[in-house]
Each structure stands twice: as structure tokens, then as C-alpha cells.
C-alpha positions in Angstrom: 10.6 10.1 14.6 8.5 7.7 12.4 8.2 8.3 9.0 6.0 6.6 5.8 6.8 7.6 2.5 5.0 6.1 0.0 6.0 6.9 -3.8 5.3 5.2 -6.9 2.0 6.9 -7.8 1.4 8.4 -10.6 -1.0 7.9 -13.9 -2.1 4.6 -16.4 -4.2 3.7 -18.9 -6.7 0.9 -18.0 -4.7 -2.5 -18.4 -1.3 -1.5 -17.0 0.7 -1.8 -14.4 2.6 0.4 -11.2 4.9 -0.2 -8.6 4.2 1.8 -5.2 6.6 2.1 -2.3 6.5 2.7 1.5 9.8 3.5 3.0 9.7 3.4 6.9 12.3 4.9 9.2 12.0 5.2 13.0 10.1 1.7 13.5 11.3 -1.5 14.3 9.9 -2.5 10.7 10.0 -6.8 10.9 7.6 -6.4 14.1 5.2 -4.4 12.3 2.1 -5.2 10.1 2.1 -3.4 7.1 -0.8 -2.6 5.0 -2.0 -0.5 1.8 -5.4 1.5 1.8 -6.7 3.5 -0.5 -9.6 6.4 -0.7 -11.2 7.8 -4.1 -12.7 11.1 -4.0 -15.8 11.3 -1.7 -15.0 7.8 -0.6 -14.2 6.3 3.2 -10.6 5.0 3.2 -10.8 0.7 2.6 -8.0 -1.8 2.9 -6.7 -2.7 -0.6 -4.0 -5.5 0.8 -2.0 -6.5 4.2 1.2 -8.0 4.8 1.9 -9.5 8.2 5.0 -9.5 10.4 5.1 -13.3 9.3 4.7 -12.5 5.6 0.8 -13.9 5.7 -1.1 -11.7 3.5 -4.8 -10.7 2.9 -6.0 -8.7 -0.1 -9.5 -7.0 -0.6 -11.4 -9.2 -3.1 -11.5 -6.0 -5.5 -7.5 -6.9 -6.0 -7.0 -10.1 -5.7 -5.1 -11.7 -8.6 -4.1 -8.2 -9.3 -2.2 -6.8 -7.0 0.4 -8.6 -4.7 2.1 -6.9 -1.8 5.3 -7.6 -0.6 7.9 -6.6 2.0 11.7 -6.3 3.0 13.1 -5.9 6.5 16.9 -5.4 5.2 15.5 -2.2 3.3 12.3 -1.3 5.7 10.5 -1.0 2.5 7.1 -2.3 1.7 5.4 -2.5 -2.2 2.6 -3.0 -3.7 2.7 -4.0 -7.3 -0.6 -3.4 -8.9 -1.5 -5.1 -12.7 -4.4 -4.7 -14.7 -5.5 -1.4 -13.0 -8.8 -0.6 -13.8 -10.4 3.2 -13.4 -11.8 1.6 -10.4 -8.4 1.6 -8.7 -7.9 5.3 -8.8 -7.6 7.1 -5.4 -5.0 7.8 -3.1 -3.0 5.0 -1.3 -2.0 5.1 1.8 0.8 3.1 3.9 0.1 1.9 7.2 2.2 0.3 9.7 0.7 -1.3 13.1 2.3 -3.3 15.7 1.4 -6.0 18.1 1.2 -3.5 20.4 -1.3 -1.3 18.9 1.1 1.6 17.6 0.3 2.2 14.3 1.5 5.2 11.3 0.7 6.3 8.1 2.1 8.0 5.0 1.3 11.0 3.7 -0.1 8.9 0.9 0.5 8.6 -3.1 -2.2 9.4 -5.8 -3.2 6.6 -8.5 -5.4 7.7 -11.6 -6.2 5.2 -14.2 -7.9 6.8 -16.8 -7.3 6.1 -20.9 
């Protein structure tokens, strides 16, 4: 069974700083893609950063130079480390996983509020 478990959320004042996780179990996790989305109330879902299976990654332009996503295949465990948050970058983020193959998961998600 393939699990995402993302954890880490939780709330800050404009300026500082959180550490979300995705834990994956059930996937072969160095063959996968791994990416963080995120979706405010009332709002579609939108790709905040991606992490390939080669470690190449892609952030939305919202993010860049704030938020860096990185990865570990010994602990199947992907994070996103997210400075400066702004009330901008409240929602809920979600882990996904996607293969090469096309088989892709998601967490349950983990909410964000930024708010002084």
C-alpha cells in the first residue's frame, strides 16, 4: 500500500520559516519524482516546487529564493524548507509522487497559515 505523509505544517508570522515533510512507504522512492503543491481556500491546486529522480529541481517563481526542496532515498523522505513565508503562502500543501511510468500519489496534505 502506498502511503504520503506530509507533516511539518503548522502556523508563522510573516518573515519566518517551516520545515514540511513527506514520508513515502510502498514506492520504490529514488525512481519517483517528487513534488510539493499547494491550494488556498477557494483556489485550484498549483505546483510550489519539484524534485526529480536525478535531483534537478523546478520551483514556481512565487518561491524561488525562498523555498528549496530536497530529498533522501536512504529515508524515502522528501522536504520542503520554506523561509520568508509571506501570508501569500498560506494553504494546504500537498505531496506528490509520479513515476516514469505515469503512477503517481498524494498525501493527505499539511495546512500552512502565515498570518502575524
Amino acid at each position: 500500500q502506498v502511503q504520503l505523509v506530509e507533516s511539518g505544517g503548522g502556523l508563522a508570522q510573516p518573515g519566518e520559516s517551516l520545515r514540511l515533510s513527506c514520508t513515502t512507504s510502498g514506492i520504490t522512492f529514488r525512481l519517483y519524482d517528487m513534488s510539493w503543491y499547494r491550494q488556498a481556500p477557494g483556489e485550484q491546486r498549483d505546483l510550489v516546487a519539484t524534485i526529480a529522480s536525478n535531483d534537478i529541481t523546478n520551483y514556481a517563481d512565487s518561491v524561488k529564493g525562498r523555498f528549496t526542496i530536497s530529498r533522501d532515498s536512504s529515508k524515502s523522505t522528501v522536504w520542503l524548507q520554506m523561509n520568508s513565508l509571506k501570508p501569500e503562502d498560506t494553504a494546504v500543501y500537498y505531496c506528490q509522487a509520479i513515476s516514469l511510468y505515469g503512477a503517481h500519489y498524494w498525501g493527505k496534505g499539511t495546512l500552512v497559515t502565515v498570518s502575524s
